[in-house]
RODO-2510 file (C-alpha; in nm, 4 decimals, decimal comma):
residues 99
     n   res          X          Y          Z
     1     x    12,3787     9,4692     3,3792
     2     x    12,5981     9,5580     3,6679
     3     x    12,4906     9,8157     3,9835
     4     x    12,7073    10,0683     4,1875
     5     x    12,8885     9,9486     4,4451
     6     x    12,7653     9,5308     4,3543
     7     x    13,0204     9,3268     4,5283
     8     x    12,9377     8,9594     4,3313
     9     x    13,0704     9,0708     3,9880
    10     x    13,2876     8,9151     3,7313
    11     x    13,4276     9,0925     3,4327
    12     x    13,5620     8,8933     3,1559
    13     x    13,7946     9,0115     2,8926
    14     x    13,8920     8,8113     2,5643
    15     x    14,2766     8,9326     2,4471
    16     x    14,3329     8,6589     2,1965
    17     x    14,6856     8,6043     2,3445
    18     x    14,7830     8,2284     2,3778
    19     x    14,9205     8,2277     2,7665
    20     x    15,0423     7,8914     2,6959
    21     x    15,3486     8,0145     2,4595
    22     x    15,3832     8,3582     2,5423
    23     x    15,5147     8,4939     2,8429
    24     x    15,2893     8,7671     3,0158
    25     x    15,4190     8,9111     3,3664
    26     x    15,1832     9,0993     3,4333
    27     x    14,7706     9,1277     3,3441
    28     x    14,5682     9,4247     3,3967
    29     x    14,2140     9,5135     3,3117
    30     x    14,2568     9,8717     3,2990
    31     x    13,9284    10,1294     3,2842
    32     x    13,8076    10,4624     3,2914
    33     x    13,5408    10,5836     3,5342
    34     x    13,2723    10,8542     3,3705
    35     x    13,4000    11,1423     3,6396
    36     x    13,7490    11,0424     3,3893
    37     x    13,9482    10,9064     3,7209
    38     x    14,1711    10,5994     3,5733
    39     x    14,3367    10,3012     3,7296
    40     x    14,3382     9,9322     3,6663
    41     x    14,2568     9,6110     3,8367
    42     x    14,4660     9,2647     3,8488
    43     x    14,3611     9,0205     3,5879
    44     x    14,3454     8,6416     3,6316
    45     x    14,3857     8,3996     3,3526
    46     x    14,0494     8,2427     3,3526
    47     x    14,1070     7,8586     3,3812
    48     x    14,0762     7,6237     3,0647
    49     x    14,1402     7,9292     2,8932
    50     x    14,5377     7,9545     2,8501
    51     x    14,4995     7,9408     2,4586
    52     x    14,2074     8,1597     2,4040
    53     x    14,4002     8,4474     2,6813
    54     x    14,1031     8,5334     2,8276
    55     x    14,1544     8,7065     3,1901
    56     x    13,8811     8,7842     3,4716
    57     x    13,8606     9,0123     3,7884
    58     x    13,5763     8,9390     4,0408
    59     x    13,4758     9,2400     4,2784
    60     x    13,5005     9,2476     4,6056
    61     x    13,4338     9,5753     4,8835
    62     x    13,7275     9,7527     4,7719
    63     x    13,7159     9,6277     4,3828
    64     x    13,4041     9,7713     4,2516
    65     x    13,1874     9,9698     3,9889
    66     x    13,1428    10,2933     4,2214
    67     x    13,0247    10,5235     4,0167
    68     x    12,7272    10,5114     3,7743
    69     x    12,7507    10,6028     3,4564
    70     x    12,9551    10,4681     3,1149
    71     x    13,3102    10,2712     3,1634
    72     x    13,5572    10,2470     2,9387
    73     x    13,7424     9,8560     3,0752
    74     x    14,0661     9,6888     2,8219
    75     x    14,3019     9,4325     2,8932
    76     x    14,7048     9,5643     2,9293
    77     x    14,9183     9,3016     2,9158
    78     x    15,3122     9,3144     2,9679
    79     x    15,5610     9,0643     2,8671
    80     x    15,8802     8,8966     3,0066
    81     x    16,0760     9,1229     2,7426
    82     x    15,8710     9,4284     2,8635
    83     x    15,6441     9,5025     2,5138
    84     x    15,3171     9,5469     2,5784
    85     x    14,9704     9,4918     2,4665
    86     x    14,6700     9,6796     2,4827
    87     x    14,3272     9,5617     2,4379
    88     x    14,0217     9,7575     2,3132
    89     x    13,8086     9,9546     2,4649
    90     x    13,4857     9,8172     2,5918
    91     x    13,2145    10,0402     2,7110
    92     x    13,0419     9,8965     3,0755
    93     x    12,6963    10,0231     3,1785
    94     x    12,6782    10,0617     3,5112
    95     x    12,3726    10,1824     3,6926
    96     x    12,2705    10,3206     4,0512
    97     x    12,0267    10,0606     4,2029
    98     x    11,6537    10,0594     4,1446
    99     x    11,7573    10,2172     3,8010
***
């Protein structure tokens, strides 16, 4: 369970992409908010985890859950020859505090 506005967070996403061979420029974990405002955070390859692709964001004051409600979060992931891959959608409950 995550809260509004919680600044020690870490979201973890699973893409099944070996980072080892395949070359990814760039790593997003992109989401929906419930008021439908989009946008996307930069992913981090978790370490050890090259060969299973998973990729991370922790939150900080400006990276955060703020607003309660359902989140749609999935991975984006573009290659050196610019194709790109898309992750599914994963729904994230986040709630106000003392909720």
């Amino acid at each position: 369970m995550i809260f509004k506005n919680q600044t020690s967070a870490r979201v973890i996403l699973q893409t099944d992409v070996n980072f080892s061979t395949n070359d990814v420029t760039t790593k997003l974990i992109k989401y929906k908010k419930p008021s439908g405002t989009t946008g996307s955070w930069t992913g981090t390859t978790l370490t050890g985890s090259e060969t299973t692709g998973k990729i991370y964001k922790d939150f900080s004051s400006t990276d955060k859950f703020d607003e309660a409600g359902t989140w749609d979060i999935w991975a984006h992931l573009t290659f050196t020859d610019t194709r790109v891959a898309n992750g599914a959608v994963v729904k994230y409950g986040v709630n106000n505090e003392g909720e």
